[in-house]
Backbone as CSV, one residue per row, in Angstrom:
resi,resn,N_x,N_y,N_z,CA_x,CA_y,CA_z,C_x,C_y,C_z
1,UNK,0.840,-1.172,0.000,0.000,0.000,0.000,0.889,1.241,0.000
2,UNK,0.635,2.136,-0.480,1.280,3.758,-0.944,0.434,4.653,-0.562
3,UNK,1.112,5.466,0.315,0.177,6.418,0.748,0.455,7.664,-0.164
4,UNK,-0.057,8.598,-0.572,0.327,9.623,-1.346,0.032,10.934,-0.615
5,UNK,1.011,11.906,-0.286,1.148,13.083,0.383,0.805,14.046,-0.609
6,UNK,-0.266,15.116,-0.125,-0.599,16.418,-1.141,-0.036,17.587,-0.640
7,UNK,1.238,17.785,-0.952,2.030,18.781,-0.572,1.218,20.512,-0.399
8,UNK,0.008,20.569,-1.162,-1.059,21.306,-0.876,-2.296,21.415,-1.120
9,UNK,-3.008,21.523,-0.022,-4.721,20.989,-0.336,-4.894,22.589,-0.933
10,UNK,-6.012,22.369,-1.500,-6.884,23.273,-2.035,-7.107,24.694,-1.359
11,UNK,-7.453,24.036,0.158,-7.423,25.374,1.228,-6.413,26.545,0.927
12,UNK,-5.217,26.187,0.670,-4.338,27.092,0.718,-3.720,27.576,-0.367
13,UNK,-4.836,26.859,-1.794,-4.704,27.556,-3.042,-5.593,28.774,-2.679
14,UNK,-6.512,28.351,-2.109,-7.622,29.407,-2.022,-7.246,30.536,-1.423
15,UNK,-6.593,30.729,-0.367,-5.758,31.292,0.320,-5.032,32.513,-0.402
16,UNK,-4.142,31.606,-0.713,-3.178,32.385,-1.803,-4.164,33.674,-2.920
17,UNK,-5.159,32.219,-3.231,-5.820,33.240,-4.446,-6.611,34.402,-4.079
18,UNK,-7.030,34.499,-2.622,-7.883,35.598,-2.438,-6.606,36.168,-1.397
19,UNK,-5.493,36.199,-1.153,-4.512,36.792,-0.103,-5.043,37.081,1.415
20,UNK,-5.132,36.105,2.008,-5.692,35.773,3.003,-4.979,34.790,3.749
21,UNK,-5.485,35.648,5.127,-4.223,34.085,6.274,-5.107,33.119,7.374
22,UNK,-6.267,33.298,6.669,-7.344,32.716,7.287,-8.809,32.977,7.212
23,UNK,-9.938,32.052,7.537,-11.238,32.415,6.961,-12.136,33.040,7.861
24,UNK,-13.593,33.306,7.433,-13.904,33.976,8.858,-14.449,33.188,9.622
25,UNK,-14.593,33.751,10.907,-14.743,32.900,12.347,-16.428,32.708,12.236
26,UNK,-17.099,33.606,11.771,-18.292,33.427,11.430,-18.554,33.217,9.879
27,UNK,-18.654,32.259,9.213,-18.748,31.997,7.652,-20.384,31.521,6.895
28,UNK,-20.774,32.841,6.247,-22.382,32.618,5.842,-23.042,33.980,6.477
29,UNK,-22.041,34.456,7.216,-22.817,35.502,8.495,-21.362,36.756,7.925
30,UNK,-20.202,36.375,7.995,-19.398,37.485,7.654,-18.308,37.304,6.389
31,UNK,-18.388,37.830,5.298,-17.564,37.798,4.607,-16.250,37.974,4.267
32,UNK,-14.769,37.671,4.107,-14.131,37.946,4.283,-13.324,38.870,3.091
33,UNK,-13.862,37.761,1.831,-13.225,38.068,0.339,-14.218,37.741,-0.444
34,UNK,-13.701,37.665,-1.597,-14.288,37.043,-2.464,-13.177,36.666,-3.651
35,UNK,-13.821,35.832,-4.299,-13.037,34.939,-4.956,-13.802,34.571,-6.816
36,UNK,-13.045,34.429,-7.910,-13.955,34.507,-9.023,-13.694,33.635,-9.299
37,UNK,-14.978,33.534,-10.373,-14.984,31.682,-11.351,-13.889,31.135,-11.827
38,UNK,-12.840,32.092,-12.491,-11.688,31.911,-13.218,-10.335,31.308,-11.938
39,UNK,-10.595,32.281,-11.080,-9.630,31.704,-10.045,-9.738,30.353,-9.734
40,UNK,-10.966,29.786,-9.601,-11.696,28.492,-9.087,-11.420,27.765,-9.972
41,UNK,-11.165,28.194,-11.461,-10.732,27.254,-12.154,-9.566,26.850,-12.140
42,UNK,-8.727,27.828,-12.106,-7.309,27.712,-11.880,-7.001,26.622,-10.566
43,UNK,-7.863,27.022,-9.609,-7.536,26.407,-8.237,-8.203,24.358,-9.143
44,UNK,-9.209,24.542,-9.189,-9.275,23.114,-9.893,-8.321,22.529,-10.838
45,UNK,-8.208,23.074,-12.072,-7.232,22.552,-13.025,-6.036,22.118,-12.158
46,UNK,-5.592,22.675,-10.826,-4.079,22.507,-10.362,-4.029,20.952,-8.962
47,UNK,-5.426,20.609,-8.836,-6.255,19.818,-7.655,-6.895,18.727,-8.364
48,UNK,-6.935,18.472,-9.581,-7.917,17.845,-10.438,-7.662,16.497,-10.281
49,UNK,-6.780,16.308,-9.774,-6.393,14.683,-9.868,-6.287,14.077,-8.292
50,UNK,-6.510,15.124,-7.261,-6.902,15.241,-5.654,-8.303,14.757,-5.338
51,UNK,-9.257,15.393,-6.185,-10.463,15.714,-6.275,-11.241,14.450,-6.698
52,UNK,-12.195,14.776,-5.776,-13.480,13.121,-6.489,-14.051,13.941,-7.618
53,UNK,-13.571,14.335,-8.404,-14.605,14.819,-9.586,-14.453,14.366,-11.267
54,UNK,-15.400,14.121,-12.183,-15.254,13.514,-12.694,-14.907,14.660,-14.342
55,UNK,-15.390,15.852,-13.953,-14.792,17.246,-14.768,-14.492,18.196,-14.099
56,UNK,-13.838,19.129,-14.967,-13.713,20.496,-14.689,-14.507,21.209,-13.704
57,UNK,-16.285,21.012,-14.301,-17.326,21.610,-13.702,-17.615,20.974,-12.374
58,UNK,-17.502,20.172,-11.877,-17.699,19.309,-10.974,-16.460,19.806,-9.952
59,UNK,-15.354,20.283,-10.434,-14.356,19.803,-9.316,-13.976,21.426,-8.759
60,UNK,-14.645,22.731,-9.920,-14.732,23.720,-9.579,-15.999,23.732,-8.100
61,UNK,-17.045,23.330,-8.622,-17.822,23.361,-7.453,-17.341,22.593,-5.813
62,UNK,-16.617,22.001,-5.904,-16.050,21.339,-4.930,-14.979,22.430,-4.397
63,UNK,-14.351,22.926,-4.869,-13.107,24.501,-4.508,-14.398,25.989,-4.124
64,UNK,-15.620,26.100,-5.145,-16.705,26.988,-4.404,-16.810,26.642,-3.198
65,UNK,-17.708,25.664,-2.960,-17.917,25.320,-1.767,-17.100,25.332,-0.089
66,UNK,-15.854,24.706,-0.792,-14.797,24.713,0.213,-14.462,26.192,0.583
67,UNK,-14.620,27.620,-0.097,-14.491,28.930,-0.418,-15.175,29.582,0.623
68,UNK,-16.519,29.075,0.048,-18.086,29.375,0.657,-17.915,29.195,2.322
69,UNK,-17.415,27.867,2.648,-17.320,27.313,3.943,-16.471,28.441,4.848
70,UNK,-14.961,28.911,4.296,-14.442,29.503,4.549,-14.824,31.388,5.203
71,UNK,-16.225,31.836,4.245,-16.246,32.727,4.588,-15.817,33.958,3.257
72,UNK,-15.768,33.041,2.011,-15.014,33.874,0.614,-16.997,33.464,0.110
73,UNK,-16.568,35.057,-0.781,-17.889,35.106,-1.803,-17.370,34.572,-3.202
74,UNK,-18.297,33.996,-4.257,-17.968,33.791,-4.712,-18.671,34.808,-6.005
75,UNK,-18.003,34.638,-6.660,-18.398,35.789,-8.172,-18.261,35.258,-9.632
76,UNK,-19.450,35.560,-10.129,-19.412,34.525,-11.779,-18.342,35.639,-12.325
């Protein structure tokens, strides 16, 4: 068995992409950033093979969400 190490999860693409050192303490209630479709893609295309997803579209919504959780808006 092989375990495989992800030298970086997604979290801290997201991070990077909205310049941020953390999300908010209240998330849904306070916003911190926001974050766009294109970034999300970028953040997928670079996670795509991390990800249970079976496209592009699928594995972007999985990086929204994780965004969303955080306390980042998201923007078409």
């Amino acid at each position: 068995m092989t375990l495989k190490l992800n030298l970086h999860q997604h979290l801290t693409f997201i991070k990077e992409a909205v310049k941020l050192k953390g999300g908010s303490k209240e998330p849904g209630r306070n916003i911190v950033a926001s974050i766009s479709k294109k970034q999300l893609e970028d953040i997928a295309n670079q996670k795509m093979s991390d990800l249970n997803a079976h496209d592009l579209e699928e594995a972007v919504k999985i990086i929204a969400g994780s965004a969303r959780s955080m306390g980042i808006e998201v923007k078409e």
